[in-house]
Each structure stands twice: as C-alpha cells, then as structure tokens.
PDB file of N, CA, C and O in Angstrom, chain B, residues numbered from 101:
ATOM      1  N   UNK B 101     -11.767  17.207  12.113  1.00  0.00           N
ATOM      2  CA  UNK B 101     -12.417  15.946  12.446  1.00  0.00           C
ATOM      3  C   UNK B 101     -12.332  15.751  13.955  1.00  0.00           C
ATOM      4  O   UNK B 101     -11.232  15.821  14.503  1.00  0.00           O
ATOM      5  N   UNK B 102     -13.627  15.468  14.771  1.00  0.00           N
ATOM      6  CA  UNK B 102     -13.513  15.362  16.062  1.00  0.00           C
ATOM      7  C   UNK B 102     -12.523  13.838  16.647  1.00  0.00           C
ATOM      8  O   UNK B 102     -12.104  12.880  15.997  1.00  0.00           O
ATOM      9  N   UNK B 103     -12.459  14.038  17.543  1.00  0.00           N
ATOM     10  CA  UNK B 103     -11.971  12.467  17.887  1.00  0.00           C
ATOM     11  C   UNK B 103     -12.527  11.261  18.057  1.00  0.00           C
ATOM     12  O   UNK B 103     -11.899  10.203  18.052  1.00  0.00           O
ATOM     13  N   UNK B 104     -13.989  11.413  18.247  1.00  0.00           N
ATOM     14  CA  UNK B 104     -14.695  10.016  17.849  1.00  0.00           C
ATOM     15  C   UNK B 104     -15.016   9.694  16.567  1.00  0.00           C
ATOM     16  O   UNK B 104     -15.283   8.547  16.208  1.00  0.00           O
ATOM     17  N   UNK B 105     -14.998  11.019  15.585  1.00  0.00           N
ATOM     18  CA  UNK B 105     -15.033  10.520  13.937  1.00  0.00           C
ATOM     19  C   UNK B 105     -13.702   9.820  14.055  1.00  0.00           C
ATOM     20  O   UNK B 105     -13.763   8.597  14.183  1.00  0.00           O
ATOM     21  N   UNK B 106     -12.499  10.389  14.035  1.00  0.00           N
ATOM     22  CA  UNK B 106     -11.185   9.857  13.644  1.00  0.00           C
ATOM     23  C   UNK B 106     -10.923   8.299  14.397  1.00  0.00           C
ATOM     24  O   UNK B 106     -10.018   7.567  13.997  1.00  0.00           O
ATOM     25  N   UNK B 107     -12.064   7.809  15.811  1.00  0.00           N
ATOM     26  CA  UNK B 107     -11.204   6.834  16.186  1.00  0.00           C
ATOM     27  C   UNK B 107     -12.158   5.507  15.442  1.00  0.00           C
ATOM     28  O   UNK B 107     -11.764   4.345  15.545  1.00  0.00           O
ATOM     29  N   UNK B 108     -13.737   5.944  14.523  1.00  0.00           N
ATOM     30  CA  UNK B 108     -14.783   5.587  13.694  1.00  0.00           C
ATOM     31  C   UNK B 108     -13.638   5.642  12.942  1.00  0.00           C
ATOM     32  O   UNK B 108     -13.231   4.504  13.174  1.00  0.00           O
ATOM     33  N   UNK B 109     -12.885   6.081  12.273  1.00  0.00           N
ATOM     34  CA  UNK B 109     -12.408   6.199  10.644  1.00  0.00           C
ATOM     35  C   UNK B 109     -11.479   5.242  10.810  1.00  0.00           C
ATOM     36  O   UNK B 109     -11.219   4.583   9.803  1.00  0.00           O
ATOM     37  N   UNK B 110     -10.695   4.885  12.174  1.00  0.00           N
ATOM     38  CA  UNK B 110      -9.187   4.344  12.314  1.00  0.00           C
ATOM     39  C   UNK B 110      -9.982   2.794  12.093  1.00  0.00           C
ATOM     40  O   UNK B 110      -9.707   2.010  11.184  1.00  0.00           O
ATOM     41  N   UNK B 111     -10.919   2.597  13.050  1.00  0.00           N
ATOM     42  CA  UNK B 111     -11.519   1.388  13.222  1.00  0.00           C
ATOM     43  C   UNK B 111     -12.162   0.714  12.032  1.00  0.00           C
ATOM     44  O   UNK B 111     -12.120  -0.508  11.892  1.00  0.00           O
ATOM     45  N   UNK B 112     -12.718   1.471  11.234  1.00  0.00           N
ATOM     46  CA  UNK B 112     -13.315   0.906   9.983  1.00  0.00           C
ATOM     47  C   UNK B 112     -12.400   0.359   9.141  1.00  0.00           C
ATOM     48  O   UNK B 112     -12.542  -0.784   8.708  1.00  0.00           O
ATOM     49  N   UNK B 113     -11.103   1.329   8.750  1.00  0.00           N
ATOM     50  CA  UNK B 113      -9.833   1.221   7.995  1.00  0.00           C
ATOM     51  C   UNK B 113      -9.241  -0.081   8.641  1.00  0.00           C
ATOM     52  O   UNK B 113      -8.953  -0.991   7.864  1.00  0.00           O
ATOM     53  N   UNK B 114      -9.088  -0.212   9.616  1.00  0.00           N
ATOM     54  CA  UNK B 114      -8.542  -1.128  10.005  1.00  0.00           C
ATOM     55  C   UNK B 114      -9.429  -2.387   9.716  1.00  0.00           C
ATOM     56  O   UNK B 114      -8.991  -3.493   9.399  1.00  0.00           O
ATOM     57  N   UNK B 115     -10.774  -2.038   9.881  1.00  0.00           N
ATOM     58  CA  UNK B 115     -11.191  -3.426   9.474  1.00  0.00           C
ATOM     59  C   UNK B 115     -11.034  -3.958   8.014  1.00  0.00           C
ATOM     60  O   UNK B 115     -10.859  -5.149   7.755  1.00  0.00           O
ATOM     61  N   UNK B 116     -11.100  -3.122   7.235  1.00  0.00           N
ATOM     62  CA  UNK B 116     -11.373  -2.817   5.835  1.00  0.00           C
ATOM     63  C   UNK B 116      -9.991  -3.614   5.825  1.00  0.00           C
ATOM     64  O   UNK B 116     -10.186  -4.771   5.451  1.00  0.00           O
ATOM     65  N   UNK B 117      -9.025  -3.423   6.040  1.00  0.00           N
ATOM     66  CA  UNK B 117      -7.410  -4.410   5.853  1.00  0.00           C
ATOM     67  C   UNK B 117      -7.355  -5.010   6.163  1.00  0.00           C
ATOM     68  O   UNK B 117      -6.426  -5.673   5.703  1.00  0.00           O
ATOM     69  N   UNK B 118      -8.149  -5.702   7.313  1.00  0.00           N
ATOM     70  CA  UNK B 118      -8.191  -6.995   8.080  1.00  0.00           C
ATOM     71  C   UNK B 118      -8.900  -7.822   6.920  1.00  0.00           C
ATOM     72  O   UNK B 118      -8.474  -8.851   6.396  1.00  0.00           O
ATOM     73  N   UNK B 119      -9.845  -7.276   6.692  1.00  0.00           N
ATOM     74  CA  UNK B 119     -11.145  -7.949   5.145  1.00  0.00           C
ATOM     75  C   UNK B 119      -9.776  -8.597   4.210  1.00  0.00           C
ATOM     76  O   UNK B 119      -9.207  -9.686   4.134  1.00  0.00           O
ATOM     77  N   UNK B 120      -9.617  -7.066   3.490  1.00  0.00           N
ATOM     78  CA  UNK B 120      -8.509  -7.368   1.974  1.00  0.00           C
ATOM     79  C   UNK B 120      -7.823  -8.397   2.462  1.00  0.00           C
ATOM     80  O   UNK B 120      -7.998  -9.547   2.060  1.00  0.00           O
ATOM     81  N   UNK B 121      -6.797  -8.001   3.569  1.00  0.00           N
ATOM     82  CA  UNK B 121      -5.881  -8.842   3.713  1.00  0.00           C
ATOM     83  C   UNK B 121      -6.345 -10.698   3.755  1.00  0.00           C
ATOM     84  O   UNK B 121      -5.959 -11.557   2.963  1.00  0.00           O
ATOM     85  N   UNK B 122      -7.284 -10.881   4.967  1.00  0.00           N
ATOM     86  CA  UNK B 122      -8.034 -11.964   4.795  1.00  0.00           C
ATOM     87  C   UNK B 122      -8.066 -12.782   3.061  1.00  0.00           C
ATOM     88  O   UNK B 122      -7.577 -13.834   2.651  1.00  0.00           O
ATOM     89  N   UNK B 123      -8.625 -12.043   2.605  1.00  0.00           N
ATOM     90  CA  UNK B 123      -9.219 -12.493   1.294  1.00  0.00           C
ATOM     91  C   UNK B 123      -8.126 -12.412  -0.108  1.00  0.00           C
ATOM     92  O   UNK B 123      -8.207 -12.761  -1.286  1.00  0.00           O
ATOM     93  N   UNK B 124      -7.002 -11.694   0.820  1.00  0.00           N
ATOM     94  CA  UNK B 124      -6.224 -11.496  -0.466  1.00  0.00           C
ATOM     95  C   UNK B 124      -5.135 -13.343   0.133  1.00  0.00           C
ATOM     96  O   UNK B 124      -4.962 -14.168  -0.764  1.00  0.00           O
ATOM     97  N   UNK B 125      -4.782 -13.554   1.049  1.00  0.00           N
ATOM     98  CA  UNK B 125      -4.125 -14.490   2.024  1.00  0.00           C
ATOM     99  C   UNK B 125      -4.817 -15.857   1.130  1.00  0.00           C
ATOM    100  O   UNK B 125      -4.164 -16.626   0.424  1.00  0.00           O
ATOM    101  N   UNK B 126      -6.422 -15.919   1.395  1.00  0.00           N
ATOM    102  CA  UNK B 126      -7.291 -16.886   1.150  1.00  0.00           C
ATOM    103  C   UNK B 126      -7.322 -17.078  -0.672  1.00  0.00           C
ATOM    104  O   UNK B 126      -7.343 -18.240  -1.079  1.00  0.00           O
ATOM    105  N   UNK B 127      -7.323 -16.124  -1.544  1.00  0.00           N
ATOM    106  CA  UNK B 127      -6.719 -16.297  -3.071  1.00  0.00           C
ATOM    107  C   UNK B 127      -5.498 -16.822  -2.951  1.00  0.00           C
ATOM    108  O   UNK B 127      -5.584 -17.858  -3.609  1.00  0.00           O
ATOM    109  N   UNK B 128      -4.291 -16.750  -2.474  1.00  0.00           N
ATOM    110  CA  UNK B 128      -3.215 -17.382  -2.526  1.00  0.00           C
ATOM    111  C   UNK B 128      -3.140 -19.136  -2.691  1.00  0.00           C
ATOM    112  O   UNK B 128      -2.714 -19.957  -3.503  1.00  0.00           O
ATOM    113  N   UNK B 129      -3.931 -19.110  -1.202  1.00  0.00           N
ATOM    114  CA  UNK B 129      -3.412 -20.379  -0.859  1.00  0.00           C
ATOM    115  C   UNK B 129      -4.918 -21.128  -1.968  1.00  0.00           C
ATOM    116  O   UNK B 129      -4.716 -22.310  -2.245  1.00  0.00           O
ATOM    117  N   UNK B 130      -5.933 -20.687  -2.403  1.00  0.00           N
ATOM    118  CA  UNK B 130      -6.667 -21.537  -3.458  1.00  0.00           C
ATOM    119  C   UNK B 130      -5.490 -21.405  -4.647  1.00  0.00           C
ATOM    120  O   UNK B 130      -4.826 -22.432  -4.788  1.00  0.00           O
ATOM    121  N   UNK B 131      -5.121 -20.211  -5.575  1.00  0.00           N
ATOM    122  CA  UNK B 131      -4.121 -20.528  -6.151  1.00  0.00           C
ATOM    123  C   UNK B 131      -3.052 -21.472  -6.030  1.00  0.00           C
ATOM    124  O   UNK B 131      -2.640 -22.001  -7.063  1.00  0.00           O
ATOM    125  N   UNK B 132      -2.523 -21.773  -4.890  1.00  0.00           N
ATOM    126  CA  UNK B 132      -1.545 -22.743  -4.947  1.00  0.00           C
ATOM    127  C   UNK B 132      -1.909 -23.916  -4.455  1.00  0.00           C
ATOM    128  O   UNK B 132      -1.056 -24.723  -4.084  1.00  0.00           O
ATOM    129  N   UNK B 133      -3.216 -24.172  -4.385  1.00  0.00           N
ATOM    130  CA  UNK B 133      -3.979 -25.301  -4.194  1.00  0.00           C
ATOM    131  C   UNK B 133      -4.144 -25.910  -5.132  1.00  0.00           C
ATOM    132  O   UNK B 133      -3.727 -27.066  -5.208  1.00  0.00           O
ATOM    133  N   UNK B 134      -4.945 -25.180  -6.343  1.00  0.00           N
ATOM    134  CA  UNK B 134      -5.034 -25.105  -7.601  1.00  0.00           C
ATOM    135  C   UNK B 134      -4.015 -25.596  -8.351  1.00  0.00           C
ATOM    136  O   UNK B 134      -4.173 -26.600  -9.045  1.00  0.00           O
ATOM    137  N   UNK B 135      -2.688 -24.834  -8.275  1.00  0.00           N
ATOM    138  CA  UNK B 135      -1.344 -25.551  -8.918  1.00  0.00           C
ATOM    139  C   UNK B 135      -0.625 -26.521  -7.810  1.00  0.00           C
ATOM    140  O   UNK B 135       0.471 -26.498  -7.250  1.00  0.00           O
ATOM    141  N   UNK B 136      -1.550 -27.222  -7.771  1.00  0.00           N
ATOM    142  CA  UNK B 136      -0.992 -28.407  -7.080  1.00  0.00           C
ATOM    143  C   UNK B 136       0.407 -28.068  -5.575  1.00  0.00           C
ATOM    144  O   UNK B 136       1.405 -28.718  -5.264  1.00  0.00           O
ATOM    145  N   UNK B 137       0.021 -27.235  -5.200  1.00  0.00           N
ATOM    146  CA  UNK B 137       1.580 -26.539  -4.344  1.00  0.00           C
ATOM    147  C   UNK B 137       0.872 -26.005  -3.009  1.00  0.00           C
ATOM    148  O   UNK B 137       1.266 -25.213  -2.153  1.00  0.00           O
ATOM    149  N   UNK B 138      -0.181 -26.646  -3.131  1.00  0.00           N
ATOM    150  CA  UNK B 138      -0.460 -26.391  -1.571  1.00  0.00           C
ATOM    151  C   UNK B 138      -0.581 -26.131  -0.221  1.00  0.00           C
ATOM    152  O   UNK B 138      -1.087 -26.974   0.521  1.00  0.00           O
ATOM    153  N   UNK B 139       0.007 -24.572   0.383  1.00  0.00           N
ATOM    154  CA  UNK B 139       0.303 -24.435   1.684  1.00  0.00           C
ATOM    155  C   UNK B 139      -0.359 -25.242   2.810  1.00  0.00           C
ATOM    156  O   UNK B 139      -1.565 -25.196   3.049  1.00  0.00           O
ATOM    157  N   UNK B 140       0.546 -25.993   3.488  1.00  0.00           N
ATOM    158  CA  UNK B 140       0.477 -27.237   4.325  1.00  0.00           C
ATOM    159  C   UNK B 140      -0.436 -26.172   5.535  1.00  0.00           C
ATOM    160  O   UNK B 140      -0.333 -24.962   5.738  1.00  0.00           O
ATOM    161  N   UNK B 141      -1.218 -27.090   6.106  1.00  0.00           N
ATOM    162  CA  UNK B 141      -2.419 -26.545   7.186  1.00  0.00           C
ATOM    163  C   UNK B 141      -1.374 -25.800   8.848  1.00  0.00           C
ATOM    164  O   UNK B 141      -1.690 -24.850   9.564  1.00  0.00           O
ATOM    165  N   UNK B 142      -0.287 -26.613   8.929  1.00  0.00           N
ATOM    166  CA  UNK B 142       0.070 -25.929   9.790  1.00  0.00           C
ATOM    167  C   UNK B 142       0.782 -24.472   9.341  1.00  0.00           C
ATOM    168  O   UNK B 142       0.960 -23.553  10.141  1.00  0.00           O
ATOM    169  N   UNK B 143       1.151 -24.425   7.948  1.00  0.00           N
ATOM    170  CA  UNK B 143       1.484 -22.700   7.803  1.00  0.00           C
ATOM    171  C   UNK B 143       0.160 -22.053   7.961  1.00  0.00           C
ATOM    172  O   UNK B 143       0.024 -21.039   8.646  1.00  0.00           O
ATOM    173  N   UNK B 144      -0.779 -22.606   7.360  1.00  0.00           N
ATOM    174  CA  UNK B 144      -1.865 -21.322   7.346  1.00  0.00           C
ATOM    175  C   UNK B 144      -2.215 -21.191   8.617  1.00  0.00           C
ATOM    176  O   UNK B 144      -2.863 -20.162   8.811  1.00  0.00           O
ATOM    177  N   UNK B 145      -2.003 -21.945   9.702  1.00  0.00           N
ATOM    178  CA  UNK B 145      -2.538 -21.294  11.181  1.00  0.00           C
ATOM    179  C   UNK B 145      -1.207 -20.406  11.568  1.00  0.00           C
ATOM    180  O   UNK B 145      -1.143 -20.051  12.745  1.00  0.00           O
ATOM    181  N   UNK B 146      -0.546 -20.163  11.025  1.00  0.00           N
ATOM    182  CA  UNK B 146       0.425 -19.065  11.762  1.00  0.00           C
ATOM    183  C   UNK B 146       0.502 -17.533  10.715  1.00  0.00           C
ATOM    184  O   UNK B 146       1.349 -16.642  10.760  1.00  0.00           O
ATOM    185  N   UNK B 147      -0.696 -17.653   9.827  1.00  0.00           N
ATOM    186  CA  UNK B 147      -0.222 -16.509   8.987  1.00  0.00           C
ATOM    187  C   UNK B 147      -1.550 -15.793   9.623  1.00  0.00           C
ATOM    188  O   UNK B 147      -2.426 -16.576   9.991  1.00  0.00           O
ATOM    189  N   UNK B 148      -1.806 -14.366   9.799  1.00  0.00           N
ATOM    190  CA  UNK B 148      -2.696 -13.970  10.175  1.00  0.00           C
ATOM    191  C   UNK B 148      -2.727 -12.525   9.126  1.00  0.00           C
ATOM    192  O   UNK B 148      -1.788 -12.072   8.471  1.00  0.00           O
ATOM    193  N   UNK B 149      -4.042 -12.041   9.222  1.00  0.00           N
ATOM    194  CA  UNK B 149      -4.513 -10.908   8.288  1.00  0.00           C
ATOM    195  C   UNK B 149      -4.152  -9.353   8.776  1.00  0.00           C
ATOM    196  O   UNK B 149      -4.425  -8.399   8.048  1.00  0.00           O
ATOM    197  N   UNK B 150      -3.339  -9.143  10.425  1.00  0.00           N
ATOM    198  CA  UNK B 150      -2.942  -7.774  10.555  1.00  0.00           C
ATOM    199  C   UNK B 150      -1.998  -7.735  10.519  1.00  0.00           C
ATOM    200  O   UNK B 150      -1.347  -7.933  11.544  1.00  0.00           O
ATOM    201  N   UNK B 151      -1.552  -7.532   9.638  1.00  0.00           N
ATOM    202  CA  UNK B 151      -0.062  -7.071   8.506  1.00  0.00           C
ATOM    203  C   UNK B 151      -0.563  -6.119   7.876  1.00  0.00           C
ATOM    204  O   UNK B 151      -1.396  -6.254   6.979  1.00  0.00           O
ATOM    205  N   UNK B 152      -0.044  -4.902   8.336  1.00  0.00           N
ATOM    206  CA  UNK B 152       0.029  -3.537   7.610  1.00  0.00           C
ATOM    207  C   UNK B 152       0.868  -3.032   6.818  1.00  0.00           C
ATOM    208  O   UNK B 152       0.475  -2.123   6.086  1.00  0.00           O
ATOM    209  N   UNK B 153       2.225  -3.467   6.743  1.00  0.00           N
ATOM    210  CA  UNK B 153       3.331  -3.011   5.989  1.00  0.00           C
ATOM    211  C   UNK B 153       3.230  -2.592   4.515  1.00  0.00           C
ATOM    212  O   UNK B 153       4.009  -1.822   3.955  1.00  0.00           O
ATOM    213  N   UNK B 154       2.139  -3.217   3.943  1.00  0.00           N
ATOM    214  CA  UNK B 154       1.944  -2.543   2.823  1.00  0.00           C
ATOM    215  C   UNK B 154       1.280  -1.244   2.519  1.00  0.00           C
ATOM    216  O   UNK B 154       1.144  -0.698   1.424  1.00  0.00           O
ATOM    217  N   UNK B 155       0.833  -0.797   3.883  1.00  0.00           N
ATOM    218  CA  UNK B 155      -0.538   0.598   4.191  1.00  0.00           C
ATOM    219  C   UNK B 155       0.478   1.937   4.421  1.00  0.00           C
ATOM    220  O   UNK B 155       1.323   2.103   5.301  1.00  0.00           O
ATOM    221  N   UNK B 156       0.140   2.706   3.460  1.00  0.00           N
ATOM    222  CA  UNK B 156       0.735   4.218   3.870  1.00  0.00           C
ATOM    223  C   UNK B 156      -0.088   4.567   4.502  1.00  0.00           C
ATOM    224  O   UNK B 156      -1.224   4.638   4.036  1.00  0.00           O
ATOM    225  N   UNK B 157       0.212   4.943   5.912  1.00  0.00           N
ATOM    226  CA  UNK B 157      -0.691   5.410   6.788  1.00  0.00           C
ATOM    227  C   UNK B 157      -0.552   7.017   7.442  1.00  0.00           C
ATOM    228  O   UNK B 157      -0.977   7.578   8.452  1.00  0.00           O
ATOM    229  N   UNK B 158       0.421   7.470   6.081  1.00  0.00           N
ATOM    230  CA  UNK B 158       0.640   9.065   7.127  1.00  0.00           C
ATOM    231  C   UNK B 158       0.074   9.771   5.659  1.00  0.00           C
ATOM    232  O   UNK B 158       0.103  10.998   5.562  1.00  0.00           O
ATOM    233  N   UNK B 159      -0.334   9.103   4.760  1.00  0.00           N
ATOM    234  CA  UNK B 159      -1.018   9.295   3.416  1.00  0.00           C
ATOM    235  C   UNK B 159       0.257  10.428   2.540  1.00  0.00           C
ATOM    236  O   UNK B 159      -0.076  11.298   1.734  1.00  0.00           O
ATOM    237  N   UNK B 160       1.780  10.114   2.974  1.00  0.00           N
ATOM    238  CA  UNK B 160       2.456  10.455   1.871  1.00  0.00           C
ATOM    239  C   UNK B 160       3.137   9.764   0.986  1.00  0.00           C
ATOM    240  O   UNK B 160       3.755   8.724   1.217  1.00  0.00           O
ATOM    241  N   UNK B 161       2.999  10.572  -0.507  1.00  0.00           N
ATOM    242  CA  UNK B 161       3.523   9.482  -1.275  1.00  0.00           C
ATOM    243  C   UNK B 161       4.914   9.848  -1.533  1.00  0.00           C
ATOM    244  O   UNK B 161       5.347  10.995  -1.416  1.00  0.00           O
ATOM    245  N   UNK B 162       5.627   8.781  -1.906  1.00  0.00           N
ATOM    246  CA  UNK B 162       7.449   9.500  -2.353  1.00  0.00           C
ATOM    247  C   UNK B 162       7.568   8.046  -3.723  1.00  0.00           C
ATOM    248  O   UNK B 162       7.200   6.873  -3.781  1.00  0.00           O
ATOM    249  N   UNK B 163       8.279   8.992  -4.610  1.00  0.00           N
ATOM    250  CA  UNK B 163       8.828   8.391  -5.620  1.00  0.00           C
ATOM    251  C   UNK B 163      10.709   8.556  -5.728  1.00  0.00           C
ATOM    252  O   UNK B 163      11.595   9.376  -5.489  1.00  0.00           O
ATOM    253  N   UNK B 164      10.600   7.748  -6.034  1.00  0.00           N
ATOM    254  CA  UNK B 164      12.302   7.865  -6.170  1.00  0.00           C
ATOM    255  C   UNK B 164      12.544   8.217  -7.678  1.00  0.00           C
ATOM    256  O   UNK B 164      12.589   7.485  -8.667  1.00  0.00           O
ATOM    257  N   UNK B 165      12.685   9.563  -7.537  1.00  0.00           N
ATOM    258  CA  UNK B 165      12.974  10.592  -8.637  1.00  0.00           C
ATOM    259  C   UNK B 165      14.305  10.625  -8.837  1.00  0.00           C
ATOM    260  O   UNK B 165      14.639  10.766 -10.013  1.00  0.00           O
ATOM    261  N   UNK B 166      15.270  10.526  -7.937  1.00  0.00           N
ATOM    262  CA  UNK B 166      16.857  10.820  -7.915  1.00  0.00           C
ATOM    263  C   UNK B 166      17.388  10.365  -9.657  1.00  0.00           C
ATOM    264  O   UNK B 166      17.431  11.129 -10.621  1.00  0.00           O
ATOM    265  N   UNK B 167      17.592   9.518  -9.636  1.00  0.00           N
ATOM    266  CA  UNK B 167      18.024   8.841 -11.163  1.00  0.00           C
ATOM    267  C   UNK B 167      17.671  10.080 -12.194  1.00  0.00           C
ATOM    268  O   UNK B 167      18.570  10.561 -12.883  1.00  0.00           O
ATOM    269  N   UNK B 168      15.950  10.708 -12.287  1.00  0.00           N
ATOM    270  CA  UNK B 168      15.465  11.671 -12.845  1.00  0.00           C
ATOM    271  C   UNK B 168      15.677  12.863 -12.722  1.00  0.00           C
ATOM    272  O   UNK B 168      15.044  13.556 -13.518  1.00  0.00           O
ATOM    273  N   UNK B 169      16.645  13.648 -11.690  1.00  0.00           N
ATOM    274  CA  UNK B 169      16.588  14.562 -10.767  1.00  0.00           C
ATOM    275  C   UNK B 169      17.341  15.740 -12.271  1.00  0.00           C
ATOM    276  O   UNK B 169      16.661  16.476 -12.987  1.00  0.00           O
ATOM    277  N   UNK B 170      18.059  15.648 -12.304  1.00  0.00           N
ATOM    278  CA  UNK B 170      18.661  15.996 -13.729  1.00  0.00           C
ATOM    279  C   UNK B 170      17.852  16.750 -14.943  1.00  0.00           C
ATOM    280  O   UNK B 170      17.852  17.942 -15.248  1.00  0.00           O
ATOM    281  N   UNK B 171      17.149  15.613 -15.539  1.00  0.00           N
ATOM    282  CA  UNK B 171      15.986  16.434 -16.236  1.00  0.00           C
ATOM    283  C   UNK B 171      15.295  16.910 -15.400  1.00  0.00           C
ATOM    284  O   UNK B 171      15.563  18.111 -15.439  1.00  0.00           O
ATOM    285  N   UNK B 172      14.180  16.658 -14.262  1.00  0.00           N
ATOM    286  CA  UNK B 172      13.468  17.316 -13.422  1.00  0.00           C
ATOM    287  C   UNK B 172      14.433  18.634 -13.484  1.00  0.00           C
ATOM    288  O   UNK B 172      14.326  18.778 -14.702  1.00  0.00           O
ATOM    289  N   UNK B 173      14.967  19.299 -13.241  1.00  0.00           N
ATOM    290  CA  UNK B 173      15.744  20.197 -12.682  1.00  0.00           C
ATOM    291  C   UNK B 173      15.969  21.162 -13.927  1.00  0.00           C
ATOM    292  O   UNK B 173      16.013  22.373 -13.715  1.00  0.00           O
ATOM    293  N   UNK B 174      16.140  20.571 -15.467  1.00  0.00           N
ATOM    294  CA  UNK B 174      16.144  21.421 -16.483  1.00  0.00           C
ATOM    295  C   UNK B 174      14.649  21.561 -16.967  1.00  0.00           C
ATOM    296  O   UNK B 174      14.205  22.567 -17.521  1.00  0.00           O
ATOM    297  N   UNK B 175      14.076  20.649 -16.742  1.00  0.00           N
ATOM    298  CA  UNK B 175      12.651  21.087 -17.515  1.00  0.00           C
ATOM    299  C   UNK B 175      11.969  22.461 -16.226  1.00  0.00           C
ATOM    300  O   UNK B 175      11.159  23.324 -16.566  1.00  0.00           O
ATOM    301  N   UNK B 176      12.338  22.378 -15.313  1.00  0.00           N
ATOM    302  CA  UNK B 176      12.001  23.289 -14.380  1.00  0.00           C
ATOM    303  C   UNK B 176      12.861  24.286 -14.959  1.00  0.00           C
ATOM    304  O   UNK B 176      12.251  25.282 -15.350  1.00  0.00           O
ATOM    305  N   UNK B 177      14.076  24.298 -15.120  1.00  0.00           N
ATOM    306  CA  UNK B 177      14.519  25.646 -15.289  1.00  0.00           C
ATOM    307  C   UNK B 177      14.170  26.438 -16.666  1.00  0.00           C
ATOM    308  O   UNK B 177      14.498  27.616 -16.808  1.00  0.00           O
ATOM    309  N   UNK B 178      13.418  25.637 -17.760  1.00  0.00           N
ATOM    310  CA  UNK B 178      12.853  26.160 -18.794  1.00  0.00           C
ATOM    311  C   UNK B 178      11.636  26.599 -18.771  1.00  0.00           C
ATOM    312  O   UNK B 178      11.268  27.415 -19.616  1.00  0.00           O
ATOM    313  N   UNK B 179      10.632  26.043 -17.611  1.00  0.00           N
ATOM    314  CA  UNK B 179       9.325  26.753 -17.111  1.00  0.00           C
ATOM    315  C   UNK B 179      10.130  28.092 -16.640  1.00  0.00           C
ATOM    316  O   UNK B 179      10.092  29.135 -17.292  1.00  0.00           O
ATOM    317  N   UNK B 180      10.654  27.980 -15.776  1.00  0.00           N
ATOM    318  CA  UNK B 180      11.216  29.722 -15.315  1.00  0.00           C
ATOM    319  C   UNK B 180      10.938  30.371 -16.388  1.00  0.00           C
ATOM    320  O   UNK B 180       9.948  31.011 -16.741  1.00  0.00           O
ATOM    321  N   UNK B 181      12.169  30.073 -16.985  1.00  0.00           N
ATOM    322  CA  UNK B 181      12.455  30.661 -18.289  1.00  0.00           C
ATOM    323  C   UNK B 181      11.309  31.440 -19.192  1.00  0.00           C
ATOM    324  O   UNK B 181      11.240  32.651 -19.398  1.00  0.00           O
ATOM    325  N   UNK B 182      10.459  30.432 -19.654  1.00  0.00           N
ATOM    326  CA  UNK B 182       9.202  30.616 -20.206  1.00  0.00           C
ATOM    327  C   UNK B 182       8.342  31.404 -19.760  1.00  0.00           C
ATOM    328  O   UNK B 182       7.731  32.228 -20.441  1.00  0.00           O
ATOM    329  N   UNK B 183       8.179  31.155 -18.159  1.00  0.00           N
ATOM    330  CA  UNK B 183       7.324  32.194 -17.027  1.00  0.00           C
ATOM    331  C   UNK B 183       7.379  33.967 -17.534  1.00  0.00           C
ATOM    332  O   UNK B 183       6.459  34.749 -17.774  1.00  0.00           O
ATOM    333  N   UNK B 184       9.009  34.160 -17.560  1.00  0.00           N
ATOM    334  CA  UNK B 184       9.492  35.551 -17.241  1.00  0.00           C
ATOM    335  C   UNK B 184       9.406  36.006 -18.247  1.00  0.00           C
ATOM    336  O   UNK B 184       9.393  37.237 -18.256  1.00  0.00           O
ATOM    337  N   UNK B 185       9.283  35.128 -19.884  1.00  0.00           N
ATOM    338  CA  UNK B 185       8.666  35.822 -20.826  1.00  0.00           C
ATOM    339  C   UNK B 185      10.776  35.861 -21.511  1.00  0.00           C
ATOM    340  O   UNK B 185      11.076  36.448 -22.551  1.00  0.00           O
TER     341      UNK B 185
END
C-alpha cells in the first residue's frame, strides 16, 4: 500500500470512529433521557467522540487462554499423536 492510500485509509477510519463514537455517545444520553436520568448539559459539553481505546489498531487479536492452556496443550499433543499415525 503506497503512502497516500494508507494516509486515505487512516483518515477515513478515523472518521468512521469519530461517526460510531458520536452516535454511539448520542444513544446513551437519549437512553438516559428516556429513563428519566438525564446527563446534565454541562457533562455532555466535555465528553467528546475521539476516544479510541476501544480500537485495536495494530489489528492483533489476544485471548486469554492461560486458565485453558492445559487442555490446549493435550488436545495438541493428541493431534501429534494422530498426525504420525
């Protein structure tokens, strides 16, 4: 990918989260409008939509297998097993 596709791809993405985020922010506060619990006007001017913390941005995923690591580790050693006949 050249570098003006990638800095097109960064910019779109980024807008694209600026959007969600926007609109996901704006369901909230109708929800708690709705249940009577209303975020007061001066919070909503301090919450803003570029908050990324929820974005994997190096696109790897990790599960926390450890607890599982055990079986993982025997069901692997019975594929061997099985492999070599």
């Amino acid at each position: 990918m050249r570098a003006p596709d990638k800095t097109g791809s960064h910019a779109l993405l980024s807008n694209i989260l600026l959007a969600w985020n926007t609109a996901q922010i704006q369901a909230v506060a109708d929800r708690r409008k709705k249940q009577m619990h209303a975020i007061g006007e001066s919070w909503l001017r301090h919450i803003g939509p570029a908050h990324f913390g929820h974005v994997n941005f190096r696109g790897m995923l990790t599960f926390g297998v450890e607890k599982y690591l055990d079986a993982l580790l025997r069901d692997q050693e019975t594929v061997r097993r099985r492999a070599q006949g």
